[in-house]
N, C-alpha and C positions, 0 to 999 in steps of 0.2 A: 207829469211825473214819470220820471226814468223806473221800470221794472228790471229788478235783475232775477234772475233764477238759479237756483243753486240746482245742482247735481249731488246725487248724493253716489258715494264713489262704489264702482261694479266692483261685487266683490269675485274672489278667486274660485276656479271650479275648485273641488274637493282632490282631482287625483294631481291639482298642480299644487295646491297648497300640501298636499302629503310629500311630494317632488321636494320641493322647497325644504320643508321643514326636514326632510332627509339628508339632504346635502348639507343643510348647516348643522347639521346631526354630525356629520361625516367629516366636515370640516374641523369643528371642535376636540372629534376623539383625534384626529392628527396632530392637532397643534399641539399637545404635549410630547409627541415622538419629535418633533423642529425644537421643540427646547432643550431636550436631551442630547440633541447635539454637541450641545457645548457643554464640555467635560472641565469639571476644578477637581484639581488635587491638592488637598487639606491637611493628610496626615501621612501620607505614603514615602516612603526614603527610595523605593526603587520602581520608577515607571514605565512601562512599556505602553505608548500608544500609537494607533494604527489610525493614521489621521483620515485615510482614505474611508474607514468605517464612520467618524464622528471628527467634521473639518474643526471645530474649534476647541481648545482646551487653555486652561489658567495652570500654573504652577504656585500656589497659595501656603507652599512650605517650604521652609530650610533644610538645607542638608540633603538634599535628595541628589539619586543620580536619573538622569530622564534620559527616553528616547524614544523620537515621533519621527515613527517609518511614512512613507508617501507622502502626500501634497497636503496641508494643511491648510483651508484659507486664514485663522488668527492663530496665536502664540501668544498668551501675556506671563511672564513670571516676573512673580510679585515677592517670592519670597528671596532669601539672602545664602550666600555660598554654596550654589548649587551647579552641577555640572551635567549640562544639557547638549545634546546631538541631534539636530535636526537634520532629515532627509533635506525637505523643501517646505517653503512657507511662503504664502502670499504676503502677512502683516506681521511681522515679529516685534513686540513693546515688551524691554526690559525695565521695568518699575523697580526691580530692588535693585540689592546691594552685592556687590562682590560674587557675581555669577559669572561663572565662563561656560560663554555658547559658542558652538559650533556648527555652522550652518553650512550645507551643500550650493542651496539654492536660496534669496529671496528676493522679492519684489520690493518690499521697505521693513527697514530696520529703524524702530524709534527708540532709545536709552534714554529716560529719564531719572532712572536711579544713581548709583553711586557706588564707584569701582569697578563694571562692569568690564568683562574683555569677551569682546565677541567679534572671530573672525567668517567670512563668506566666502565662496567663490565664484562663487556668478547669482544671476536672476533666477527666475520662476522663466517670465514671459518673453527673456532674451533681450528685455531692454534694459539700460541701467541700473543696476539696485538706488533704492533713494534711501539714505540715508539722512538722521538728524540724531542729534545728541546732544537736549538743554541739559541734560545732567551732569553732575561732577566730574571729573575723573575716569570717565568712559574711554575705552579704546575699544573703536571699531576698523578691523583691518580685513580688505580684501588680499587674499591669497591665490595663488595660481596652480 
């Protein structure tokens, strides 16, 4: 007859489990400053965001006028006739309708809303901007 033996598992000293239990302490109270990163504007007509302080922001209303200074890594507006100025952006997705954006810099431009005119002039990373537009009546134009 085969014998097996079990182990019964070492437990943790007291000042690594205090260690441990600290860090994911620490860990925790951070991960709500990484969510607050990314910034929606809901009710606002006039914005001014500083992308360099908080890289991701939503535009979630109509009517608004926007402007996102420094490098942002996303960009989504969602809402309809709104006229936007971007410094620089790594992901720019226009979801609505009948917005004109004007972008310095970006890496990719997605339009999938409807009516949109949004012109660029160059990249973020100095390689081609990518571009796509499943949406309606989108004009996307590089400028010089």
């Amino acid at each position: 007859m085969l014998e097996t033996s079990r182990t019964q598992p070492r437990s943790i000293s007291r000042p690594l489990s205090r260690l441990l239990s600290g860090s994911l302490g620490l860990a925790l109270a951070l991960a709500p400053a990484a969510a607050r990163a990314d910034r929606s504007y809901t009710s606002e007509t006039q914005i001014t965001h500083d992308c360099d302080k908080e890289g991701e922001a939503s535009i979630n209303v109509s009517g608004a006028t926007a402007t996102f200074t420094g490098t942002c890594t996303k960009i989504s507006i969602n809402g309809a006739d709104n006229q936007v100025t971007i410094a620089a952006v790594k992901k720019l997705k226009v979801n609505g309708a009948k917005n004109t954006v004007t972008v310095t810099a970006a890496d990719e431009i997605a339009a999938t809303g409807v009516g949109n005119t949004i012109t660029y002039k160059k990249s973020v990373s100095g390689k081609k901007t990518a571009v796509k537009s499943p949406g309606l009546d989108n004009k996307i134009t590089e400028v010089k």
